[in-house]
Every structure is written in C-alpha cells, then in structure tokens.
One Martini backbone bead per residue (centre of mass of N, CA, C, O) as a GRO file, in nm:
protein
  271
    1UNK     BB    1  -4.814   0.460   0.979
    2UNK     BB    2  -4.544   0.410   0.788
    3UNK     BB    3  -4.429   0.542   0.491
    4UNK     BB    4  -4.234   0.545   0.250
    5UNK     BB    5  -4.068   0.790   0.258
    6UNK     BB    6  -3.962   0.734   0.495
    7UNK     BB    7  -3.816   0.497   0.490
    8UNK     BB    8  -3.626   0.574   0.295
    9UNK     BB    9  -3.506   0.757   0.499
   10UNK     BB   10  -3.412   0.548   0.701
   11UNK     BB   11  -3.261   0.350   0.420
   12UNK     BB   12  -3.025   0.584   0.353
   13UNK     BB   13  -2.781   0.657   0.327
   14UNK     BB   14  -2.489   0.784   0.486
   15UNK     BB   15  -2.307   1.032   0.416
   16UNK     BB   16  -1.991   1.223   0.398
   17UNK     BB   17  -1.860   1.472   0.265
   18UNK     BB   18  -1.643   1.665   0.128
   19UNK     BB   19  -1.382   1.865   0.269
   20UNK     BB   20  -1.249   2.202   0.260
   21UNK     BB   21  -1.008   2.465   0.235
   22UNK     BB   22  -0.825   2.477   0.024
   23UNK     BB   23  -1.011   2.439  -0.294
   24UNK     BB   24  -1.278   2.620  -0.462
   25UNK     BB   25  -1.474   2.485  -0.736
   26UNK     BB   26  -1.614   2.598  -0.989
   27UNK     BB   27  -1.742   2.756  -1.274
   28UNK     BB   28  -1.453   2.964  -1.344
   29UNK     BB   29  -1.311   2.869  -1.087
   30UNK     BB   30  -1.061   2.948  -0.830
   31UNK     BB   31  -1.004   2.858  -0.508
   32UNK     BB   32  -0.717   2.935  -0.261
   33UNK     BB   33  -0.663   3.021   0.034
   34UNK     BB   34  -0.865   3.298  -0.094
   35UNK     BB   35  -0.763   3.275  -0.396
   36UNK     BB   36  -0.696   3.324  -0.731
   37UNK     BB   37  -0.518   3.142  -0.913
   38UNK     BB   38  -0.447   3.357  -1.119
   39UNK     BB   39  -0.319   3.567  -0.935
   40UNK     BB   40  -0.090   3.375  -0.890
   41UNK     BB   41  -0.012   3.332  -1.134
   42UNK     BB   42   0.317   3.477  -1.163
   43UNK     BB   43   0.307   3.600  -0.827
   44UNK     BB   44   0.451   3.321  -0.724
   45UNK     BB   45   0.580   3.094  -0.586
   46UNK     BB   46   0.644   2.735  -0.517
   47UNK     BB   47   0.726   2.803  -0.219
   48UNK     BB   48   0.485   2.944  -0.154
   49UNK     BB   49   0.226   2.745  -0.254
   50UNK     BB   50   0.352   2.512  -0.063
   51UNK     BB   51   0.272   2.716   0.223
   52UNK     BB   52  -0.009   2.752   0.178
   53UNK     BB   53  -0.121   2.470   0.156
   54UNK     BB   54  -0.088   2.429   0.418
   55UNK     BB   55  -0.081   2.672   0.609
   56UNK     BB   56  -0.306   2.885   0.481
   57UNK     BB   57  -0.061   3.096   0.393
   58UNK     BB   58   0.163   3.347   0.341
   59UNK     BB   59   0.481   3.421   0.355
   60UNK     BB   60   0.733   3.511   0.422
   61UNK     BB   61   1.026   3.651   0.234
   62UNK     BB   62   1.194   3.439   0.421
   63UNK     BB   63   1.048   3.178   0.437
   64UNK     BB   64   1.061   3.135   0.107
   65UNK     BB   65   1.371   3.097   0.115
   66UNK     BB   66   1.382   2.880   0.292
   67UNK     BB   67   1.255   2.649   0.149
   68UNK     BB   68   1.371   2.654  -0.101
   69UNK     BB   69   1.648   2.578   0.024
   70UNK     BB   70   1.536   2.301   0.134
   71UNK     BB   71   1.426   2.210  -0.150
   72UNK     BB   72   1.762   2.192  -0.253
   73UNK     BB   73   1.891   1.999  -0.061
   74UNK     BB   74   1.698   1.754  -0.129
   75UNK     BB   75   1.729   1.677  -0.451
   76UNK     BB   76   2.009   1.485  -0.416
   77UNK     BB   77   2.209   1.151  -0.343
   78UNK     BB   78   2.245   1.004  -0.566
   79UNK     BB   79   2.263   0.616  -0.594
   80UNK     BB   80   2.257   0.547  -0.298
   81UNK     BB   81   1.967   0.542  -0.233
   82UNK     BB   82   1.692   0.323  -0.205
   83UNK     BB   83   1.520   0.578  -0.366
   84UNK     BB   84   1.706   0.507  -0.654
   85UNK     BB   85   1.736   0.250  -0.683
   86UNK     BB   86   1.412   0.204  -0.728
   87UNK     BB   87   1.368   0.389  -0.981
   88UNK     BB   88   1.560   0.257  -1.149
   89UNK     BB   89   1.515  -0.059  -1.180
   90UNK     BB   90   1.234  -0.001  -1.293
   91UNK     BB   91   1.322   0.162  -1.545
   92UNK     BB   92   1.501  -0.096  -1.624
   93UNK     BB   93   1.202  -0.273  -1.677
   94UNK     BB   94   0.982  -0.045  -1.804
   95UNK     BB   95   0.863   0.149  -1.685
   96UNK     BB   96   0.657   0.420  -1.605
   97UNK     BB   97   0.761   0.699  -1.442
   98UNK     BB   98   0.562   0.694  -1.224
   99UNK     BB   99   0.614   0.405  -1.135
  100UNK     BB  100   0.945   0.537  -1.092
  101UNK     BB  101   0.839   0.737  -0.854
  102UNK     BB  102   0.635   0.542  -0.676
  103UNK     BB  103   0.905   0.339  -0.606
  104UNK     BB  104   1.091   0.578  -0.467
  105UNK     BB  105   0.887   0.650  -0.251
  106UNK     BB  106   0.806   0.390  -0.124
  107UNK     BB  107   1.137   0.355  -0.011
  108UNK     BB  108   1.057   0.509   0.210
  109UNK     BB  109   1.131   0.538   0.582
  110UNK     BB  110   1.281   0.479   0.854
  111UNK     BB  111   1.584   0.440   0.693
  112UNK     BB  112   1.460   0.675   0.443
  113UNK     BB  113   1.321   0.920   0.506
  114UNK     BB  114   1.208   0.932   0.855
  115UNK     BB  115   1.390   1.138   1.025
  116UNK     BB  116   1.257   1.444   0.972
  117UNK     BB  117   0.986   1.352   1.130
  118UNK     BB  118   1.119   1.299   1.394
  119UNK     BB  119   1.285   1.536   1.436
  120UNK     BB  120   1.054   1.725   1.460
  121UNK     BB  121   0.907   1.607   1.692
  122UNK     BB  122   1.166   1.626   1.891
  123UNK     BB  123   1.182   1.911   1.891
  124UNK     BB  124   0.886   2.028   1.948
  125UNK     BB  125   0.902   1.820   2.196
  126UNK     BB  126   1.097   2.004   2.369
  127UNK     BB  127   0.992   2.296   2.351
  128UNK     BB  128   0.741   2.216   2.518
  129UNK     BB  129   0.905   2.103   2.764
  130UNK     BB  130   1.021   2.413   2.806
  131UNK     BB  131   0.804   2.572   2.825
  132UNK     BB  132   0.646   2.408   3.078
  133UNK     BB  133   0.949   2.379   3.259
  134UNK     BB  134   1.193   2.563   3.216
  135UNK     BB  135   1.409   2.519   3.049
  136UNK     BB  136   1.667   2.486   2.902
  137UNK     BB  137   1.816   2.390   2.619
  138UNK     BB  138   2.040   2.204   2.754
  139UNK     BB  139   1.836   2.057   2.934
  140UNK     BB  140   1.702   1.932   2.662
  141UNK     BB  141   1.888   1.798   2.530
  142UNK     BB  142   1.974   1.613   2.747
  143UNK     BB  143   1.727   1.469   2.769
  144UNK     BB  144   1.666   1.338   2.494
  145UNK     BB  145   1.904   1.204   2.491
  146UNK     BB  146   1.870   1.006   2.731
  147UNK     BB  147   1.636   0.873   2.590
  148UNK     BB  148   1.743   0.743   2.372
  149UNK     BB  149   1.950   0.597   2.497
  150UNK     BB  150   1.779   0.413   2.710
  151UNK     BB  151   1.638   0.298   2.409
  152UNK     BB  152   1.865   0.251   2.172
  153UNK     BB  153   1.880   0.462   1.992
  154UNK     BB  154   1.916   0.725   1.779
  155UNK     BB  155   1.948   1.070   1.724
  156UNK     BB  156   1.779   1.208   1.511
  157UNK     BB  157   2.004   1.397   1.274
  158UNK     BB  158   2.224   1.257   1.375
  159UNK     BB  159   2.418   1.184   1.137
  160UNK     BB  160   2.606   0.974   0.918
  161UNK     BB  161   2.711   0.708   0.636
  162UNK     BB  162   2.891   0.915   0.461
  163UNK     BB  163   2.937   1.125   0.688
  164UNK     BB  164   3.102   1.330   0.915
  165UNK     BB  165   3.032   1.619   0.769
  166UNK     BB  166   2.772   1.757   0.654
  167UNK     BB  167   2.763   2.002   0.456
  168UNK     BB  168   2.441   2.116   0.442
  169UNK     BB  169   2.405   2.181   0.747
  170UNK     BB  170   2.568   2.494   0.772
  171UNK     BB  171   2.455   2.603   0.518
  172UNK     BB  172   2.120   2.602   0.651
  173UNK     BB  173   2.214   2.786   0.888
  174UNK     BB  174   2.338   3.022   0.778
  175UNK     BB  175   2.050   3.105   0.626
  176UNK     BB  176   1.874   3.116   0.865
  177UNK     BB  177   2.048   3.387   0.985
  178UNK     BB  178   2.003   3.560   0.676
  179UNK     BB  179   1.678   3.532   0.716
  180UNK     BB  180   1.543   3.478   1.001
  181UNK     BB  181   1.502   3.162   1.101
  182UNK     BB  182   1.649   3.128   1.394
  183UNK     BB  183   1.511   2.962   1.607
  184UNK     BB  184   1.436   2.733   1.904
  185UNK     BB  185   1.470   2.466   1.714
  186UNK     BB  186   1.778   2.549   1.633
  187UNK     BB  187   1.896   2.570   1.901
  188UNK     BB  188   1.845   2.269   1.990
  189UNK     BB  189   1.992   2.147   1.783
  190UNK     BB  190   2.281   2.285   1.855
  191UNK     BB  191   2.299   2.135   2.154
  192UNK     BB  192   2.271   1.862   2.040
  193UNK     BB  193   2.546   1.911   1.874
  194UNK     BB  194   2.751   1.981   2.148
  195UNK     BB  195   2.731   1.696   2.286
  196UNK     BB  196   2.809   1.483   2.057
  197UNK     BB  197   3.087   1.611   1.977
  198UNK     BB  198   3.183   1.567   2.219
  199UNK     BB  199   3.106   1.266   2.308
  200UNK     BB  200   3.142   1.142   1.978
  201UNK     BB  201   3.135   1.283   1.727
  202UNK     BB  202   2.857   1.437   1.643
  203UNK     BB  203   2.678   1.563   1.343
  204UNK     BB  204   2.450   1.750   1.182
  205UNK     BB  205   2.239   1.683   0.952
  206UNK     BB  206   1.996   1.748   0.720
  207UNK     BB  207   1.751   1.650   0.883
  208UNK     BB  208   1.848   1.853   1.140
  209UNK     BB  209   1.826   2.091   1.030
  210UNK     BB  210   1.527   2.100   0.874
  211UNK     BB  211   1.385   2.032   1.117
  212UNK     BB  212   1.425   2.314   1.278
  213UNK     BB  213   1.371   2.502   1.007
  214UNK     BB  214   1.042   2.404   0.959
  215UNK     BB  215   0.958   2.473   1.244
  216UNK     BB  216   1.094   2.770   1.234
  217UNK     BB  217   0.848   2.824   0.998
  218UNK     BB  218   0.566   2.605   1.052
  219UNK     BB  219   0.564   2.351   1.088
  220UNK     BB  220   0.468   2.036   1.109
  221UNK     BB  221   0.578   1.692   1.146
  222UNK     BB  222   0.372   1.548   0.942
  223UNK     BB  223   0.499   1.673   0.656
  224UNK     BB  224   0.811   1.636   0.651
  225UNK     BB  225   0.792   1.407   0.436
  226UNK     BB  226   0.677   1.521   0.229
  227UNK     BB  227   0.865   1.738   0.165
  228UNK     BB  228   1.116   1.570   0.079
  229UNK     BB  229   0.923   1.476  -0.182
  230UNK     BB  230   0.961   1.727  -0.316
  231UNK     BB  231   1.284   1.773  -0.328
  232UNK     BB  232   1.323   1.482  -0.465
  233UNK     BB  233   1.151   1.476  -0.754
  234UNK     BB  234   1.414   1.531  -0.932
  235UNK     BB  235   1.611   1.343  -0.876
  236UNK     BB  236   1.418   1.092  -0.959
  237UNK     BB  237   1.394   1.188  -1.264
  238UNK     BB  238   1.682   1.192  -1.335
  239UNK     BB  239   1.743   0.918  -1.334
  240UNK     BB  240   1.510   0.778  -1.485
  241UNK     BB  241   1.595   0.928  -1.736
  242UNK     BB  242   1.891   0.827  -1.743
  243UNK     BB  243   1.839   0.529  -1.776
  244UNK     BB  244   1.662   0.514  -1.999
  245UNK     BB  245   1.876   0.676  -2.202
  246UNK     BB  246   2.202   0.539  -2.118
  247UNK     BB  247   2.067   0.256  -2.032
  248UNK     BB  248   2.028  -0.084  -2.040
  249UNK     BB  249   1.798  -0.310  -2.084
  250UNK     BB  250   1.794  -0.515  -1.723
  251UNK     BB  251   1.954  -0.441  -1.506
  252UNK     BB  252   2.271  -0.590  -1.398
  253UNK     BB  253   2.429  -0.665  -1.062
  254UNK     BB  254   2.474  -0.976  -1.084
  255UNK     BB  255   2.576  -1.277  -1.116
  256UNK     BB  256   2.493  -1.567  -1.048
  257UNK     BB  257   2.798  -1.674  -0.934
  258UNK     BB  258   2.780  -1.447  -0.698
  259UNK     BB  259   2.607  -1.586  -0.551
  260UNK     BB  260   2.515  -1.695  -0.167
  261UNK     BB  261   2.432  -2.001  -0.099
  262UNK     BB  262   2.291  -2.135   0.274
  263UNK     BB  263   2.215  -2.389   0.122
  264UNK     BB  264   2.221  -2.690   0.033
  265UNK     BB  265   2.160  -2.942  -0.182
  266UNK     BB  266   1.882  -3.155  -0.209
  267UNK     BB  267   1.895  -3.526  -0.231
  268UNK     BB  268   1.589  -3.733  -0.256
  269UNK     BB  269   1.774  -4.006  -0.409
  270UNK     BB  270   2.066  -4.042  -0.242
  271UNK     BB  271   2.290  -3.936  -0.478
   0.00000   0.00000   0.00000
C-alpha cells in the first residue's frame, strides 16, 4: 500500500531552479563573475563590466578601450532611425520614460539595427568555413558575396540609406589597429568591402565595422544587437528627454487634408 507520504512526492510539481553563473547574491554579499561586486566598483569601467557580465572575463585593456569605442559609435544618429522616431512619439503623447524606451527598442528589427547581428553572424561563419577548408579571406569573401547575391539579399553591413561613406566606420577600423584589435574577421570585412566597392561603389558602414570588431575581440554575434542597444540608449534618453523638455505635447506630423486615401467614399443609399 502506497502512504500519503509517497504520493504527495509522487504529485508535488517538479520545479527546475534558476541557474546562473553570472552574480551570486548573499546576505551582505554580491559575487559577480568572481569578484566582489564592490572591488569593482570605482576600479573598472562600464565598458569592462559589460564584457566581464557577458563574456564571463576581463577585457585586456586594449579589448576594454575597443568596446567603449563601438558603444561610443552607437550613440545617436538624429531623428533619421525609426526607433528614435517612435520613442519621441511616445514622449510626446505623454508616455513615462521608461515606456519611450522601451517603444524605441521595440522599433528595432531585421531593418533597423537587426543587420549587426547578421553581419556578426556572417563574418564568424565565413571565418569558420576559411578555417575548415582553407579558403583565403579573398575567397571566403567571394562566396559569401555570391551567396547573398544568389538569394537576392543585400550583403549585412554595407552600404548606407545615408551615406555614401559611413564616416564612422574607417575611424572604428583606424583604431582596431591602434588597439591591436585587428584580427581575421576584421580583414574578412574589408576584403568584402574591396570587391563590393569594385564592383559597386559600396563600402562598409558602421554595423560592418563594428561586426568585424566585436566578433575579433570575443563576443558572440547573439548578442550584437543587445550591445548595440547599450550603446543607443543614451541617445534615445537624450531625444525622449529633448521632445518633453522643448516640444509641445500631442505632437502632430501631418494635417488632415494632407493625408492620401485610396479608395472612394461609398454612399449606401445611392445618392
């Protein structure tokens, strides 16, 4: 005979605890990937404790000054993105911060800072099929060109809607090699950017550089785009604060009678 004992183990929930490596907090304590979180404090950047917190290490200093670097770049780019445009809008309907930021994140997608993490993503796997089969950069390059190209794709990371050359992304290469952050997926980038402005006129943006740069200094490309909204998220405060502070709330982009509808009115009863 089975005893009530049994039986409530046999029908309690089975639960699965939460795991993590990364902060374990105490009573009085709080241990972060090792360390004491208040040793860190005052003694590290926040660009070191944001690859300390992801990638589970510090940076070498050359690594931590690269990163400030790519979060520096990401900053703002104006009223142009349209997750800046849809964090004012919020803003100006009156919205609390915090939802005009998290409205601004949402508005990321596949065509709106989704091309970091793709691009991220393409350069480690051209690296991984140079390594596995011995290509050149040159020939890893070629093919990965020819297989967007095959798929009617646009090739991750280059080109602008803006520019025709991304100001930014010669001076994040500029200062990979002055990091000493230069590595293999940084020369497959320009390697891709060496046939394509052949043959096209198209050169590395911003989200190709920093792609290049974040794969060769350790980071996974799963995480491209959150690191992209680290480096966004003051620019996006500064806009959402901008609309509070200096425009007038309801904000209107268009007029009634500006608006084009395409269909006719239908009068029901023939008149």
């Amino acid at each position: 005979m089975i005893s009530e004992e049994v039986l409530k183990g046999m029908f309690r929930p089975i639960t699965t605890p939460w795991r993590t490596a990364i902060t374990k907090v105490e009573p009085n304590r709080i241990i972060t990937r090792g360390y004491q979180q208040e040793d860190l404090i005052g003694n590290i950047s926040f660009s070191e404790m944001i690859y300390l917190l992801i990638n589970g290490v510090l940076p070498t200093k050359n690594q931590e000054r690269m990163l400030q670097t790519v979060l520096v770049s990401f900053c703002d780019h104006g009223i142009t993105p349209p997750s800046t445009q849809s964090a004012r809008l919020m803003a100006s309907a009156g919205s609390p911060v915090n939802a005009c930021l998290a409205g601004g994140i949402l508005a990321f997608g596949e065509n709106h800072a989704g091309a970091i993490e793709i691009s991220m993503k393409m350069l480690q796997e051209g690296i991984r099929i140079s390594r596995t089969h011995k290509f050149s950069k040159k020939e890893t390059a070629e093919r990965l060109i020819n297989h967007f190209s095959n798929n009617d794709k646009k090739i991750p990371g280059f080109g602008h809607r803006y520019h025709t050359s991304d100001p930014r992304a010669p001076r994040l290469l500029e200062l990979s090699r002055e990091y000493d952050c230069f590595g293999e997926h940084t020369e497959l980038a320009i390697e891709i950017q060496n046939i394509l402005n052949e043959t096209k006129e198209i050169k590395m943006n911003i989200d190709g550089a920093n792609a290049a740069i974040l794969s060769d200094i350790g980071f996974n490309w799963k995480v491209g785009c959150g690191i992209f909204i680290i480096g966004r998220m003051p620019g996006l405060l500064a806009h959402v604060n901008e609309e509070k502070t200096n425009e007038p709330p309801f904000r209107k982009l268009v007029e009634a009678d500006e608006l084009y509808h395409e269909k006719e009115e239908i009068n029901l009863f023939g008149k």
